[in-house]
C-alpha positions, 0 to 999 in steps of 0.5 A, a space after each residue: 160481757 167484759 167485752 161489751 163492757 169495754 166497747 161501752 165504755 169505749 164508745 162514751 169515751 170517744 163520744 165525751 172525748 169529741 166533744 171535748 176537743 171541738 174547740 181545738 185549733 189545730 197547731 202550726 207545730 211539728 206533726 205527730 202521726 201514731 197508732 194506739 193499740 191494746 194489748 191484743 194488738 187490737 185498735 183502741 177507738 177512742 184513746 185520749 192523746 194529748 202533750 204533757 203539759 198542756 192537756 188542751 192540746 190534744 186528740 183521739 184515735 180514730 177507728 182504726 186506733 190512729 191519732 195525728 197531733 201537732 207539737 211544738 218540738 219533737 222532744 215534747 212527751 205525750 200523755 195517751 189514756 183510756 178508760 180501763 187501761 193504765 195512762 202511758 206517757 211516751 217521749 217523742 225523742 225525735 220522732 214523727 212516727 209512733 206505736 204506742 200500746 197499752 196495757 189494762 189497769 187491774 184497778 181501772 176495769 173490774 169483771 163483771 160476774 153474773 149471779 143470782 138476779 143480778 150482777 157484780 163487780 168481781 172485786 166486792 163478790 164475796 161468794 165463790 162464783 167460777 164465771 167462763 166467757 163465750 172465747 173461752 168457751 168456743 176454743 174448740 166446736 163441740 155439739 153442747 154447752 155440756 161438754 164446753 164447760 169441761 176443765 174451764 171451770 173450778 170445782 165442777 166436774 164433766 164426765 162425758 159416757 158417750 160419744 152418742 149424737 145427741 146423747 152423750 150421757 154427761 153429768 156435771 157436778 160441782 163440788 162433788 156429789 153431796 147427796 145419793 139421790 140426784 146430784 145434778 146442779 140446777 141449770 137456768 139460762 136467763 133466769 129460767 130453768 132450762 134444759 142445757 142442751 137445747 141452747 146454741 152455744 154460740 148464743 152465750 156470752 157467759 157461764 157463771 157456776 154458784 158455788 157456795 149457799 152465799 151466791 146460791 141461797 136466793 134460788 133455795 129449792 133445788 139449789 143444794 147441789 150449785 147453780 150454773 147460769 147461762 147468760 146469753 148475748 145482747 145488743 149493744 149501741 152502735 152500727 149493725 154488724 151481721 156475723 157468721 161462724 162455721 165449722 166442719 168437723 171429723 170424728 174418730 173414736 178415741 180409744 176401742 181395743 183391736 179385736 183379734 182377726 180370723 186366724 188368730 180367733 181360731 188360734 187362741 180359741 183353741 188355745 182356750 179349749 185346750 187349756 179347758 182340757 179339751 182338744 181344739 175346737 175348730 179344724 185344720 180345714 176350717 183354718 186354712 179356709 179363714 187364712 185363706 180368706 176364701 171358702 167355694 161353699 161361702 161358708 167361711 172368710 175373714 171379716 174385720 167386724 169393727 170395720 165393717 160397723 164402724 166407718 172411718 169418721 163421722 161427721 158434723 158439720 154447724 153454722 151460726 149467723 147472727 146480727 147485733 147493734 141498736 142505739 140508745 133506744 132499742 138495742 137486739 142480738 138475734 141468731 139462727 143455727 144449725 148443727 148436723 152430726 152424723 155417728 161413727 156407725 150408720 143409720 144414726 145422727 142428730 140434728 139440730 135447729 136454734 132461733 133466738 131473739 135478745 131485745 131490750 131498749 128504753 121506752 121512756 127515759 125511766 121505763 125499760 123493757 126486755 124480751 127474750 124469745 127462743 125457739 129450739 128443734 132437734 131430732 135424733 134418729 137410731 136404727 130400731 134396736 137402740 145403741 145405747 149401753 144397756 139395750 140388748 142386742 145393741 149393734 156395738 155390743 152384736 160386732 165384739 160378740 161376732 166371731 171374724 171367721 164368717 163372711 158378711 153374706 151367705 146366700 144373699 143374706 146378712 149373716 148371724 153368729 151363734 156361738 158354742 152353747 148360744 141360741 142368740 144370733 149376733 148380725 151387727 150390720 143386718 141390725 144397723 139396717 134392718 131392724 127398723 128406726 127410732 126417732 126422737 123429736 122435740 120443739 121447744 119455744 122459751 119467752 122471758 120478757 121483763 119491765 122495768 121502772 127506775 123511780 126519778 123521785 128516789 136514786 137507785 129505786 128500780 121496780 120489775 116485772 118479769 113474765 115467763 112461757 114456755 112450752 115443749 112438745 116431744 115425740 117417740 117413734 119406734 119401729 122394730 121389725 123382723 128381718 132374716 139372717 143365715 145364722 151360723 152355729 158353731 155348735 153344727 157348724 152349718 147355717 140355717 135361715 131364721 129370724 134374727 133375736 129380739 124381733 118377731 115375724 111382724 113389726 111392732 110400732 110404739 109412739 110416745 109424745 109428751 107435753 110440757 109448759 112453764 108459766 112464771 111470774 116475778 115481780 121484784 124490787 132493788 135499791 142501789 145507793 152511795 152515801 159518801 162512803 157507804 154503799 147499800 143495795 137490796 133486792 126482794 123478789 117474788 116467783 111463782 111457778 106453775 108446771 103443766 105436763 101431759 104424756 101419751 104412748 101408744 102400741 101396735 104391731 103386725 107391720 111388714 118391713 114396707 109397710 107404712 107406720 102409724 098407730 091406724 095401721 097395726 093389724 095387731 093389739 100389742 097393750 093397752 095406751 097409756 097416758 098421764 097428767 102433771 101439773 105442780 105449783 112453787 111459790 117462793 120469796 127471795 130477799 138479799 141486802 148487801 153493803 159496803 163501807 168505803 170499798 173495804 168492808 163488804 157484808 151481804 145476808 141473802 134469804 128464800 123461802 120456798 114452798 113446795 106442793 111435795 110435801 104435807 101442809 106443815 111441812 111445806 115452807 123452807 127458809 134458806 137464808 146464807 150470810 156472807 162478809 168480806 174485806 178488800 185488804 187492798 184498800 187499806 193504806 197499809 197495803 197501798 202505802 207499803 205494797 204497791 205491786 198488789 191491785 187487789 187482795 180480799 178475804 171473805 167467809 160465808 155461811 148459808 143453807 139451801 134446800 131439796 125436795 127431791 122425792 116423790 109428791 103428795 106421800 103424805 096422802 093415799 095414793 090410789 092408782 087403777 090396776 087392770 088385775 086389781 081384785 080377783 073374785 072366784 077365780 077371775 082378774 077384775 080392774 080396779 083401784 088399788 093404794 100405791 104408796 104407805 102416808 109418810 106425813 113427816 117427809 120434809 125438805 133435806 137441807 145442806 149447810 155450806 161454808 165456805 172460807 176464799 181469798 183472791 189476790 192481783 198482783 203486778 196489774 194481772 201479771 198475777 191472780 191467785 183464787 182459793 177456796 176451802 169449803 164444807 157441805 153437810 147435808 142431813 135429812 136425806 130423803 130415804 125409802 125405808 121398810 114397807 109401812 103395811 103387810 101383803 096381806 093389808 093390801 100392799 107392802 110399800 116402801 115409807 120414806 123417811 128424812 133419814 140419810 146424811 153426808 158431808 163433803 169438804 174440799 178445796 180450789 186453787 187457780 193461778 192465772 198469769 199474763 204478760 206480753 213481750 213486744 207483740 208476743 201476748 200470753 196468758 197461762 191458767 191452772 186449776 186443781 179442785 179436790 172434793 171427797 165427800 163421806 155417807 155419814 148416815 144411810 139405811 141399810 139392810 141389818 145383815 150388811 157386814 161391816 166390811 161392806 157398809 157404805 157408812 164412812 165411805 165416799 159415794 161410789 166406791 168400788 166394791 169387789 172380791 180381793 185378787 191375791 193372784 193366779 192359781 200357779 200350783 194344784 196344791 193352790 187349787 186343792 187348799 183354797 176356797 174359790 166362787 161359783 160352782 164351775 172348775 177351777 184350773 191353773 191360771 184362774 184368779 184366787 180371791 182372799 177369803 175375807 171373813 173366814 168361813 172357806 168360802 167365797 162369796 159375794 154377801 161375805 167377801 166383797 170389800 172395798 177396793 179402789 177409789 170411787 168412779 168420780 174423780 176427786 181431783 181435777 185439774 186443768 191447765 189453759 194457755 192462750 198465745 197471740 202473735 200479730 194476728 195468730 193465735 194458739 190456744 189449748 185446755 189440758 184437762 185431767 183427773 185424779 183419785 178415780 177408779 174404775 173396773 174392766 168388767 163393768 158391773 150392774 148395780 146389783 153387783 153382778 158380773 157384766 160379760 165384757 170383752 175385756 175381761 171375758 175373751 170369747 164370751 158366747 163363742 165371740 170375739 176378744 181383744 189381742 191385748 187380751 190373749 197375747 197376755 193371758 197366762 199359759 203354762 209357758 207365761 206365768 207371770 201374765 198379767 191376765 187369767 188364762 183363756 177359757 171357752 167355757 162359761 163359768 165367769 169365775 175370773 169375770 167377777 168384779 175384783 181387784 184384778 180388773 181394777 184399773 187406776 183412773 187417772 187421766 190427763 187429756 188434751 182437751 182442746 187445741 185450736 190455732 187460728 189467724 185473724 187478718 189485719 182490719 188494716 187489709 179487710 180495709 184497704 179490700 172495701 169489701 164490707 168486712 170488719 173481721 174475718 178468722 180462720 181456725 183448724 182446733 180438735 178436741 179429746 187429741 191426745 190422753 195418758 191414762 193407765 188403760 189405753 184401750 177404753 176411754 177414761 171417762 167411760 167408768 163403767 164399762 160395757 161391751 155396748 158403749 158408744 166410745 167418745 170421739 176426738 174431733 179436727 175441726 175447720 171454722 170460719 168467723 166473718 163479722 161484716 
């Protein structure tokens, strides 16, 4: 938006400056012939030349920044300005010739930032806003505007889980998490609620995040956990100018354990039975055929499994062309884009298409309109058993559990892996290409349009009308088919022909569609105006919002693998369809005044009342109001007079509340739902209505109090900017489920809810900015560090809780765990120490403390808080940007502190998850070197892992201390380096180019973290996780 801003001004600039200099007569002088530049080395268009002393005598640059003057002598001074930059003058000394480069007035241009229904100068914001541009954020291509936002904006927090096409499980926060029920921020794209993702990312001109209840008090309902808006871009006034950017990426997997080969799978398995106190489990025959790599029988071989899965890259690659411009009247921005990511495993990829339409002109002098249209189709496909974490029997979990010693192929087909004791076969290849599909489809179409009328008779009085549709469409597809495997069992040692796990003999097909449309309705009024030194402005609004939602799924089965699939065409009734119906109304007010007194004194009271259909009728209104006051220190002459380094100096302060009614609707009454064995009389299952909840009449909103106390500083026209924030959230009435209202043998045993839970969250942000140039050298250097630690200050739970494993006082995700004393060294150890579960303990598994005493370990009594959290408390992020004559080079290094994670991976019930990094040889499978090669044997005891064991007891598989890993990462986000050729040759060619870039960028390069065998951002691990992905990038952006 800066950027538009400053052609703005530039083009009135060279408009006012034309006229002015109609009557100049040209001077029978000297002649001076120059170029005027930015401070990006770009041509100023519009910059005012003229001879000190004689301001009549003067001209402007021209489009390529070129200005030629006559002077009387060449020892005349010339004065060059240009609106937003500082007024240069520059002795001639003699020459003819001249370069002359200016430099951006701190005091001159104020950023504009986006916030709630409206905008404002940065320098009268009083509210904690993070704002991003469209450059900052295209450093490096990525598939979503989700990961975009990573490390460019303090205070909010992206954790990438997977590297998935199309899903890659990122949650964004801001300010921590301030709730344990959802803490998501509310996300609108040009003033609606919109799904993230499903914006082009090189549609957006800005990111604003709101930050404190100041700025995001005016959105109440659902505003407790920020605000991200997403402006997109406009037209503006000038010559049509039609832009291409392109890109083609290559992804590797950013971190995944080297898994051990077949010799040495059969070396260390029998190193774990031996240490079982049995002999080895396999045989000397069967080693020299895996060594060998060559069986006659076909039986055994030496198959790298990761490899065979996982192909070298995956690829993406996107396109984007879009045209802009207009004049006074009517201006447009309209694009299309696509984006085709295929994954690091076959049979899944992710496509994507984007539409838009930005219009906006004057249809009489005081009436204006807007029109906003997008249009928005993906679709993701996967094989018919999912790649997603917790699917079973997922591929990537199926290539760790596969034991190398088997080929890909027995006897004309895939092979399966049983391990000893399993009946599960593991056939990640026949899996990816036999199991069938799934297919994810969705349409959205969004329409905002907005009139607006500015009343001639009153200065500053605007009235709007703004109109919003839109309307979603989504479709499921799943097929799961059976398919044959020669399964080998390690037990028998023989294969046998059978039906791979989780599929049956014929196909079942499900089918789920859903539907969704959004009408708005927002008429609102604003007044801005300047009285001598009082400035005032005022906006009250109206917004009702009605939801409309449909869904329908549907199952048949008893498809061959050929068969065409359609509900029609199921020979099997599998369940009965289902469907359902939504359809939600909120209504809500919103009012803001703010006022300034002479550029100094700024205070601003903002207001929402909200109603929601959630709740009974009494308690359905919510009055979210914030107050805010500021002071511009700058602008007093005690700091003029006496600092003149300083541009700008402010403090401000603000208070305010903000709302959720994050829980389920209409508690308040009977809710009633249509059981199929609802009733049984004599014997027999009768369908019929049944109640489904207990009346909770009292739920109401949850509320959380925000302060927050800022000051920002400019120094030495921008060579210095300083931002810090301290802030406080306390969020009280938590909606929370509570004990079951009425007893089984009333009819039901439903959970009350109650506005019962509370907790508080406090931290701080610091950025330092710095920019300078030296000759055609320019640069810019940005750190970040934001700290949030939040505590549960009220929760419900269970009255045989033990003290040691309360949440009450804790931060939300904190790790709990049986504490790791070390590893049993001794039989006197093993024979005086209490240990967990019922299998036997040996020499080199883990000793855990005995927590409360009672000679026994066990997971109500002895799990304690270990570690920090899974979300990081601390982030940080340092941003650099270098030109030089055209070249440019730009990198994010992004990092996180105070965060833990462990190596097992746990549910949420607390149990164990069985993953290669803690469990070697899990179901006969595979295992990581790093893992064996620094296990303990009776000659290594100082290892720093348990000893190896093929038997299944998990004991040293528990979530404890010993697989706690510290957290702590810093990683080079995005590097990019890139070269725009001269306009002065795109020129001289006269082929109809004004800019042409191109660039080589990557992103997730590099990362230093304590683990290197996982990814950082990945805190729970599992054995079925799509691992993140770095990526190397080639782009071209052509601007004709």
């Amino acid at each position: 938006m800066e950027k538009q801003i400053t052609w703005s001004i530039r083009f009135i600039a060279l408009f006012i400056c034309s006229l002015s200099f109609l009557n100049v007569h040209a001077q029978k002088n000297t002649n001076v012939k120059g170029t005027v530049y930015d401070s990006n080395n770009e041509p100023l268009v519009g910059a005012t030349v003229s001879v000190k002393g004689n301001s009549s005598n003067g001209t402007i640059t021209n489009i390529d920044g070129q200005f030629s003057l006559n002077v009387q002598d060449l020892k005349s001074t010339l004065v060059v300005s240009f609106v937003g930059y500082q007024t240069q003058e520059v002795a001639l000394h003699g020459r003819s010739e001249i370069t002359i480069r200016l430099q951006e007035d701190a005091q001159a241009l104020d950023e504009v930032v986006v916030v709630g229904y409206g905008t404002q100068k940065k320098k009268f914001l009083i509210g904690s806003v993070s704002q991003v541009g469209s450059k900052e954020l295209m450093m490096a291509p990525q598939a979503n505007l989700s990961n975009m936002m990573t490390g460019k904006l303090p205070g909010v927090t992206s954790v990438q889980r997977s590297g998935l096409p199309g899903n890659d499980q990122t949650s964004i926060n801001i300010r921590g998490l301030g709730t344990f029920l959802d803490s998501s921020p509310l996300i609108l794209v040009d003033g609606v609620e919109r799904m993230l993702n499903t914006v082009n990312p090189n549609d957006v001109e800005n990111i604003s995040i709101l930050k404190d209840a100041a700025t995001a008090s005016v959105y109440g309902l659902a505003a407790a956990n920020g605000v991200i808006l997403v402006t997109t871009k406009k037209g503006t006034e000038g010559k049509v100018t039609l832009s291409y950017d392109g890109s083609v990426t290559f992804q590797k997997n950013t971190a995944m354990p080297e898994m051990l080969n077949g010799p040495d799978y059969i070396y260390w398995y029998n190193k774990a039975s031996e240490l079982d106190g049995n002999g080895p489990y396999y045989g000397a025959d069967i080693q020299t055929k895996v060594a060998n790599n060559y069986d006659p029988e076909g039986k055994y071989g030496n198959t790298n499994w990761t490899k065979e899965v996982f192909k070298d890259y995956g690829f993406t690659h996107q396109h984007n062309i879009s045209a802009s411009g207009g004049n006074k009247n009517i201006r447009f921005f309209t694009s299309i884009g696509m984006l085709d990511q295929s994954g690091i495993i076959e049979n899944v990829n992710y496509d994507r298409y984007n539409v838009r339409s930005n219009v906006e002109g004057n249809i009489t002098k005081d009436l204006t309109f807007e029109l906003n249209i997008s249009g928005f189709y993906e679709e993701k496909n996967w094989p018919g058993i999912s790649t997603s974490a917790q699917a079973e029997q997922n591929p990537i979990q199926q290539t760790v559990y596969s034991a190398p010693i088997i080929p890909i192929y027995y006897q004309g087909e895939y092979t399966a892996w049983i391990g000893p004791g399993s009946s599960t076969t593991q056939s990640p290849l026949a899996t990816l290409r036999n199991s069938g599909f799934q297919k994810n489809q969705r349409h959205e179409f969004d329409g905002t349009m907005k009139i607006s009328y500015a009343f001639p008779w009153v200065k500053g009085l605007k009235a709007s009308l703004g109109l919003v549709y839109d309307t979603s469409y989504s479709e499921d597809n799943g097929f799961l088919v059976g398919y044959n495997v020669n399964a080998y069992s390690a037990d028998s040692k023989s294969y046998n022909l059978m039906r791979a796990s989780s599929t049956s003999e014929k196909g079942n097909y499900t089918k789920s569609a859903s539907s969704f449309r959004r009408f708005m309705v927002r008429p609102s009024v604003e007044y801005a105006n300047t009285f001598g030194k009082h400035a005032v402005s005022a906006l009250f609004l109206y917004e009702q919002t009605q939801l409309k939602g449909s869904t329908m799924t549907g199952k048949m089965g008893g498809y061959n693998f050929n068969d065409p699939v359609d509900l029609s065409l199921g020979t099997e009734f599998i369940s009965n369809p289902t469907g359902s119906h939504s359809d939600k109304a909120t209504i809500g007010y919103v009012g803001r005044f703010n006022y300034i007194f002479d550029k100094r004194y700024l205070v601003e009271f903002a207001f929402r009342v909200d109603g929601s259909y959630k709740f009974a009728k009494d308690k359905r209104w919510g009055f979210f109001p914030s107050v805010s006051l500021g002071w511009v220190i700058s602008e007093e002459n005690f700091i003029k007079n006496n600092f003149s380094s300083i541009n700008l100096l402010k403090l401000r302060a603000s208070v305010g509340e903000l709302g959720s009614d994050n829980t389920d609707a209409f508690l308040h009454r009977s809710i009633f739902k249509v059981e199929k064995n609802a009733y049984i009389f004599g014997g027999v299952p009768y369908a019929g209505l049944g109640a489904s909840n207990s009346i909770t009449s009292s739920l109401t909103w949850s509320t959380t109090r925000s302060y927050n106390i800022g000051a920002d500083l400019t120094m030495w026209n921008g060579l210095l900017g300083v931002e810090f924030d301290l802030f406080y959230k306390l969020t009280k009435d938590i909606q929370e489920s509570r004990s079951g209202g009425f007893p089984p043998s009333l009819g039901g045993n439903y959970a009350q809810k109650g506005n019962t839970g509370k907790i508080d969250n406090r931290g701080f942000e610091l950025v330092l900015k710095h920019q300078n140039h030296v000759n055609d050298f320019y640069y810019s250097i940005t750190g970040s560090v934001a700290w949030a630690r939040n505590k549960v200050l009220s929760r419900i739970e269970s009255e045989s809780t033990p003290w040691y494993r309360t949440n009450i006082g804790e931060p939300l995700g904190q790790i709990y765990g049986y504490k790791a004393i070390g590893l049993y060294q001794t039989q006197e150890q093993l024979d005086n120490r209490p240990f967990v579960g019922n299998g036997v303990q040996r020499l080199g598994d883990i000793m855990y403390e005995d927590i409360n005493g009672d000679g026994k370990i066990t997971r109500d009594g002895d799990k304690v808080k270990i570690g920090h959290s899974t979300l990081p408390e601390l982030n940080y992020s340092l941003s650099m940007d270098f030109n030089w004559k055209g070249f440019n080079l730009s990198a994010l290094w992004q990092g996180a502190a105070i965060v833990s994670y462990t190596l097992n991976g746990t549910y949420n019930h607390g149990s164990m998850d069985n993953t290669v990094y803690t469990r070697p040889f899990y179901s006969g499978g595979n295992a990581p070197y790093y893992l064996v090669e620094d296990s303990w044997t009776p000659e290594n005891t100082s290892a720093r892992y348990p000893r190896l064991s093929a038997i299944h007891n998990g004991n040293n598989a528990y979530t404890s201390s010993w697989w706690l890993v510290n957290g702590n990462f810093l990683r080079l986000k995005n590097l990019q380096f890139g070269y725009t050729i001269p306009k002065k040759i795109l020129a001289k060619a006269n082929i109809g180019l004004s800019n042409v870039r191109v660039y080589v960028a990557g992103t997730n390069l590099f990362t230093f973290t304590e683990f290197k065998y996982c990814d950082p951002e990945m805190a729970i691990i599992n054995n079925g996780y799509y691992p993140q992905q770095k990526n190397y990038s080639v782009g071209l952006n052509i601007t004709f």
